[in-house]
C-alpha positions in Angstrom: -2.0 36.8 -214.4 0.1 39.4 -216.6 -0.5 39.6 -220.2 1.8 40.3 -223.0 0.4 43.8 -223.0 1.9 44.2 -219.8 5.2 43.6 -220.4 5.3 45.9 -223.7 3.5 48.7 -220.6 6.7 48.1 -219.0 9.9 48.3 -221.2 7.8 51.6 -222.4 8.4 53.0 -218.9 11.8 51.6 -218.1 13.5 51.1 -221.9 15.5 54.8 -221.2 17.0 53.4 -218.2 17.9 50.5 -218.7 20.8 48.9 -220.7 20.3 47.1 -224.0 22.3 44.1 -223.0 23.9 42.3 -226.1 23.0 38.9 -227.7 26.2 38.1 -229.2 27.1 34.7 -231.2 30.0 31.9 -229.6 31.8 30.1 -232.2 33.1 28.2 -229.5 30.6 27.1 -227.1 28.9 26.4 -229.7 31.3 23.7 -231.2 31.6 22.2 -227.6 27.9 22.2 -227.3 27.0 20.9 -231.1 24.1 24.1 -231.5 24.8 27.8 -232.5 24.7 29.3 -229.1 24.3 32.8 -227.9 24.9 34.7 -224.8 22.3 36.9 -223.4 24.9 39.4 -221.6 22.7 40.7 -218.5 25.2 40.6 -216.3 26.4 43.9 -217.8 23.6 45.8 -216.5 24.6 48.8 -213.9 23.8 46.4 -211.0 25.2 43.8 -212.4 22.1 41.4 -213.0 18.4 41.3 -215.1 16.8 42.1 -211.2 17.3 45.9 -212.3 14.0 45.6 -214.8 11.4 44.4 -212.8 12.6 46.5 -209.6 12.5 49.3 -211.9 9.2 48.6 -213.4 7.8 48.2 -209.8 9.3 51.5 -208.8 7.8 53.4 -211.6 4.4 52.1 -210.4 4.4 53.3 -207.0 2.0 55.9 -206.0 2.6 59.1 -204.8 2.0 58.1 -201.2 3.9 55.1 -201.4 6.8 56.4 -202.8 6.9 59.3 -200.0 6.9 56.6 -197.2 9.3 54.0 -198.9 10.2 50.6 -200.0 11.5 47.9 -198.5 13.1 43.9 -200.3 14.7 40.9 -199.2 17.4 39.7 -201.2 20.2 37.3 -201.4 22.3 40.4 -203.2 20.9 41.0 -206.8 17.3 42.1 -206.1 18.4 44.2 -203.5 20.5 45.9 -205.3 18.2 46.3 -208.1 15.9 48.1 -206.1 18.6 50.5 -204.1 19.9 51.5 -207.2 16.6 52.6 -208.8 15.5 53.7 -205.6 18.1 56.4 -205.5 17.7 57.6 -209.2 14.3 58.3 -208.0 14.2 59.6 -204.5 13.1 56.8 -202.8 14.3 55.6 -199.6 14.7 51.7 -200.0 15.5 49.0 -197.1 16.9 45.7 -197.9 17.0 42.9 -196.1 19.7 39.8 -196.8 20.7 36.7 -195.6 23.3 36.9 -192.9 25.5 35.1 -195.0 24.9 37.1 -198.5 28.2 37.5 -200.5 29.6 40.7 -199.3 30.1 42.4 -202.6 26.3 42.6 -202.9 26.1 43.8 -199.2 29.0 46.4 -200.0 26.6 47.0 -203.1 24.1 47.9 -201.6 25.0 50.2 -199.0 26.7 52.4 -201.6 23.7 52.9 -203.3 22.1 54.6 -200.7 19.8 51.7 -198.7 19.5 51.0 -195.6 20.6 47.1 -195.4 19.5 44.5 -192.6 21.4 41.4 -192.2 18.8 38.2 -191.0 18.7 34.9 -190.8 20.3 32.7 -192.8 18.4 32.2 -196.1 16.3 34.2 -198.4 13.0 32.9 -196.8 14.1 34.1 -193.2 15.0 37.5 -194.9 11.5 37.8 -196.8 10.0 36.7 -193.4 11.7 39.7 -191.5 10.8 42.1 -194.5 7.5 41.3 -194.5 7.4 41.8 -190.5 9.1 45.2 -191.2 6.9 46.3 -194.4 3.6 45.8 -192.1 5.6 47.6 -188.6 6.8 50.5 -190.7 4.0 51.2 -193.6 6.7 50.3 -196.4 5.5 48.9 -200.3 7.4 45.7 -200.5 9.0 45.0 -203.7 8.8 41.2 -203.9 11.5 39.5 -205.6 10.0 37.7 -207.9 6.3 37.1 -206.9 4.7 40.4 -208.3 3.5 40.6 -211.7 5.0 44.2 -212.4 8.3 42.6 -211.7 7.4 39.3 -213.5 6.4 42.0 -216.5 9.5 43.7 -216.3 12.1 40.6 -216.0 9.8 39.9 -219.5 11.6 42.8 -221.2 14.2 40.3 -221.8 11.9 38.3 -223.7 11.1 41.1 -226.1 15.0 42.3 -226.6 16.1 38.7 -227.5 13.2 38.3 -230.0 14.2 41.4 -231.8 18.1 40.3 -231.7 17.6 37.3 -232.7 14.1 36.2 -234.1 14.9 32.4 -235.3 16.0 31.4 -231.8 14.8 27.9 -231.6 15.1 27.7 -227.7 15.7 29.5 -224.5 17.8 28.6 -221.1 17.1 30.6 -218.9 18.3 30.1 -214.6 15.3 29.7 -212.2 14.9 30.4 -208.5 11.7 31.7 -207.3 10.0 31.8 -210.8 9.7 36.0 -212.2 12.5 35.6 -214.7 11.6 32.6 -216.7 7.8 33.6 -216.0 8.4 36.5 -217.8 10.2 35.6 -220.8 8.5 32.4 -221.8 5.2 34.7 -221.7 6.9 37.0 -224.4 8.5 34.1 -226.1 5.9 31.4 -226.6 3.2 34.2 -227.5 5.4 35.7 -230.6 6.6 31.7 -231.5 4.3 29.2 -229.8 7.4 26.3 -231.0 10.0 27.9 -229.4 11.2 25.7 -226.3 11.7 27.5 -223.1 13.8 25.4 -220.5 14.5 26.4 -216.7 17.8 25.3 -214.7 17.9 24.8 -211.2 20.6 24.1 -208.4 20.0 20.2 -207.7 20.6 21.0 -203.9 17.2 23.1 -204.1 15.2 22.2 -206.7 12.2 24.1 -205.7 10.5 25.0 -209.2 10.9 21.2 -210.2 8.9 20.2 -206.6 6.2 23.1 -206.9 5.7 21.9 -210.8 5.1 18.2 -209.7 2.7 19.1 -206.8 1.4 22.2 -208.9 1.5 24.2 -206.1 4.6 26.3 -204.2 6.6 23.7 -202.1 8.9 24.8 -199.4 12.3 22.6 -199.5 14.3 22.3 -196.6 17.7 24.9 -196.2 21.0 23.5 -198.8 24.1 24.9 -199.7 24.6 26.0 -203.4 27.1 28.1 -205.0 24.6 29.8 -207.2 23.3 31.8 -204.5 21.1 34.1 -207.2 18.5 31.0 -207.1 18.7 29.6 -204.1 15.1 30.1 -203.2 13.1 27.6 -200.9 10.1 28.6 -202.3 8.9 30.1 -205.5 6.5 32.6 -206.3 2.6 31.2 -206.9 2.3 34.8 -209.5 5.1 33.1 -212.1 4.3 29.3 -211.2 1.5 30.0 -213.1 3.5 31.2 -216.0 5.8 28.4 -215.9 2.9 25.6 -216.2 1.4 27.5 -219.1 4.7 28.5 -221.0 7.5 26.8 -219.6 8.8 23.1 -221.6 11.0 21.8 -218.8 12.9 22.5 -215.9 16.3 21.0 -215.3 18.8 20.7 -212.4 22.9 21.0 -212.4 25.1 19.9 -209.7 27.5 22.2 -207.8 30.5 20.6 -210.2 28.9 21.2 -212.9 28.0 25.0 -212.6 31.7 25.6 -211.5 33.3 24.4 -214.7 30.3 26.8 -216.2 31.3 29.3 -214.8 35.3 29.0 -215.3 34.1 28.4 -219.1 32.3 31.3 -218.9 35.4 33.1 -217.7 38.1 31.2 -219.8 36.1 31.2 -223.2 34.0 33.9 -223.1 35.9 36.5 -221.2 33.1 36.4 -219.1 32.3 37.0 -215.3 29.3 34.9 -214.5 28.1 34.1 -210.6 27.2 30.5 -210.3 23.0 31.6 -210.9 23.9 32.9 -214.2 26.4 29.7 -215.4 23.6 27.1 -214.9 22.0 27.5 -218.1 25.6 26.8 -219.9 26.1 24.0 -217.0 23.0 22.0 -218.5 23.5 23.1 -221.9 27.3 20.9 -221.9 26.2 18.2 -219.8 23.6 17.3 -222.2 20.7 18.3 -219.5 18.7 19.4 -222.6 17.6 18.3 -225.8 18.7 21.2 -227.9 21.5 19.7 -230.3 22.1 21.7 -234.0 19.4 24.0 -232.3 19.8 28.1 -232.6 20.0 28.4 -228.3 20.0 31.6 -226.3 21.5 31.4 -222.8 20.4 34.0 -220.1 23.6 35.0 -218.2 21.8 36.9 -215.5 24.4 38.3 -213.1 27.6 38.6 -212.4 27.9 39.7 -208.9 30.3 37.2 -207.4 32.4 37.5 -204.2 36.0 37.3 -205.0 36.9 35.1 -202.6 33.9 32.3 -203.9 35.3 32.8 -207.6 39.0 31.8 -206.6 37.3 28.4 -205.4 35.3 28.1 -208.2 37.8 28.3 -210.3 39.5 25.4 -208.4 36.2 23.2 -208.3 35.8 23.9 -211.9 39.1 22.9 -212.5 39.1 19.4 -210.5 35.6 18.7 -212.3 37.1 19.4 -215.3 40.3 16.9 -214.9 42.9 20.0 -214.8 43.8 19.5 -211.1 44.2 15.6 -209.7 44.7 14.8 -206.7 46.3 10.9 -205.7 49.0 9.5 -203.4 52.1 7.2 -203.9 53.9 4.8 -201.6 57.2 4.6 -201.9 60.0 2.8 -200.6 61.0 5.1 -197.7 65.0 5.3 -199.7 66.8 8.4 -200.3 66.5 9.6 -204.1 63.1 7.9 -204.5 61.0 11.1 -203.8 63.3 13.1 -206.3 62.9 10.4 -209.0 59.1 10.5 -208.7 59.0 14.3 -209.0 61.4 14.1 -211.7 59.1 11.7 -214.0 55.9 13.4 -213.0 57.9 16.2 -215.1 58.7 14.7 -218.0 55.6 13.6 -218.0 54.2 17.1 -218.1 52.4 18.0 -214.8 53.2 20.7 -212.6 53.0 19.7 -208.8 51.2 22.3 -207.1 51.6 20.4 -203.3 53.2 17.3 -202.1 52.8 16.0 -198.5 55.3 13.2 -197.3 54.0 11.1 -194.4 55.8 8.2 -192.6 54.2 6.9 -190.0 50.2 7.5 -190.8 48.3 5.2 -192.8 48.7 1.4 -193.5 52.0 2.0 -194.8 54.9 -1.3 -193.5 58.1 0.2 -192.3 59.9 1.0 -194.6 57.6 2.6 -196.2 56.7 6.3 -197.0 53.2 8.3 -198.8 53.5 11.2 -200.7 50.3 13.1 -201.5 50.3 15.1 -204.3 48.3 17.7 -206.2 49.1 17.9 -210.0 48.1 20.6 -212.7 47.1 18.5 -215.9 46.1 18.9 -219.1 42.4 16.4 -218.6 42.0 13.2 -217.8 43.8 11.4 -221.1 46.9 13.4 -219.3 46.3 11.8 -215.8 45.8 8.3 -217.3 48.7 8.4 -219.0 50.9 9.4 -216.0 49.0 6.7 -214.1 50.0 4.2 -216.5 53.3 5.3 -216.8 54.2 5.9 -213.3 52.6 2.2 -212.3 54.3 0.4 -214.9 57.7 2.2 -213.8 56.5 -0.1 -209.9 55.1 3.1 -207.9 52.4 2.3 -206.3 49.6 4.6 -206.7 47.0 4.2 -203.4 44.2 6.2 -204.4 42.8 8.7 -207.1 40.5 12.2 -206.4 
């Protein structure tokens, strides 16, 4: 098990390399969330996410021999960048292995910093799997993800940088897949303030810290989709499971709704670019998944590598869970004029229609009878209650509400 000692070892070897994220204050989060909140910007790192520490710190502990015949990682994007990056800086040639289906900015990512990059399978476990197979065909080091100690040691840094920003921090939410990142900083944490609360968040389609905890041993969960890619692990690491069950307070879950209006609060309040990983800890933190009210609370934004084309349907789930996009249908009396008048009160009323579909002859309409479908910009949901009073007590006849 790595000691505090450990982790001071490696922000010694990797502090001059390594960006001094910032720990800034948010006056408004914080009135949403009713605590003084603060944003742990890792994101900004050159890479993009925290993975760049404890890839670096297991780099920088190669020896000679090992770094002349090479490296190899599986990754879902971050790691594996992490570890082409640094590999580079140092002359070391790096393969990564990723999911088939990894977001393709991280793929792109990779490739232009040098690695070699195998696409396999369609998880992070059937990646590790073929990395492993290659490590042991080829004689490469494999830098684990997350279940190494001198990665667990350097994802700890963080630990030790957010103590010395901010020293009266009363609690810490941090995102958790396989385990090294909250393993790490809850060591630092509860060792310099033993009453400090350290709280994990997970995706609630794979909860797999939350299953290992309850049998206290690594579970593997069956393959789900998430949107927050960065912690969709099946299985987490037995090196920071042992952390967690000495250091860690609580692990919580957020559902998919809930990290997309995260992560377009993130974006809209915070200026912000968070992948859906990095927005879980502000997911739980404003659906009251912790206990942390009136509390000084540092969030861990981890990464911000996000596929442009996942981030414009983010936004649009965040939007829906968020009551600025509804979606409900109207039958009408199938009369000329009647569509116009409906459009034209659904404007004074002060939604935008961003789509209408007019059907006649599917559904359970009678003849005579038309359904429009229609897709309205809002301002929340006291908006769209009050155009679904006022549009029922004007006799439209509203079928059904999304």
């Amino acid at each position: 098990m790595i000691t505090f000692v450990d982790v001071e070892e490696a922000r010694q070897r990797i502090q001059n390399k390594i960006y001094l994220s910032p720990f800034p204050y948010s006056e408004t989060i914080s009135q949403i969330a009713g605590s003084r909140v603060f944003f742990k910007l890792d994101n900004l790192q050159m890479t993009g996410s925290f993975k760049e520490r404890g890839a670096l710190n297991r780099l920088l502990t190669l020896t000679q021999d090992q770094a002349k015949r090479g490296v190899i990682a599986a990754s879902a994007g971050n790691h594996g960048m992490a570890v082409a990056f640094h590999s580079q800086r140092l002359n070391i040639a790096a393969t990564i292995v990723m999911p088939l289906h990894a977001p393709l900015i991280k793929v792109s990512r990779v490739r232009q910093y040098g690695a070699e990059t195998v696409l396999h399978g369609a998880d992070y476990d059937s990646a590790f799997a073929e990395a492993e197979r290659l490590s042991q065909e080829n004689g490469l080091t494999l830098i684990h993800a997350f279940n190494d100690p001198w990665v667990v040691a350097g994802q700890g840094t963080i630990g030790l940088e957010i103590h010395e920003q901010n020293p009266d921090l009363e609690a810490v939410i941090v995102p958790v897949g396989g385990g090294g990142l909250i393993a790490g900083i809850a060591l630092v944490l509860k060792t310099l303030n033993p009453k400090i609360r350290i709280i994990g968040v997970q995706a609630e389609a794979l909860s797999s810290m939350k299953a290992a905890l309850e049998k206290s041993k690594p579970i593997r969960l069956p393959r789900a989709a998430t949107i927050a890619d960065g912690i969709a692990v099946r299985t987490v690491g037995a090196t920071p499971l042992e952390l967690i069950k000495r250091y860690v307070d609580e692990i919580v879950t957020v559902n998919e709704g809930e990290i997309a209006k995260a992560v377009l609060l993130l974006l809209e309040i915070e200026k912000t670019v968070a992948e859906g990983a990095a927005a879980a800890p502000l997911a739980a933190l404003v659906n009251d998944k912790v206990a942390v009210k009136n509390m000084d609370v540092g969030l861990i934004v981890s990464g911000g590598n996000i596929d442009m084309n996942l981030i414009s349907r983010i936004i649009e789930k965040g939007l829906i869970q968020d009551s600025r996009l509804t979606r409900f249908s109207v039958v009408l009396p199938d009369r000329p004029g009647t569509l116009a008048r409906l459009s034209q009160r659904i404007g004074e009323l002060g939604a935008n229609i961003l789509h209408i579909a007019h059907s006649r002859g599917f559904g359970q309409m009678a003849i005579g009878e038309t359904e429009v479908e229609l897709i309205l910009e809002t301002t929340g949901p006291e908006h769209i209650q009050r155009i679904h009073r006022a549009l029922t007590g004007e006799k439209f006849k509203i079928k059904d509400e999304t």
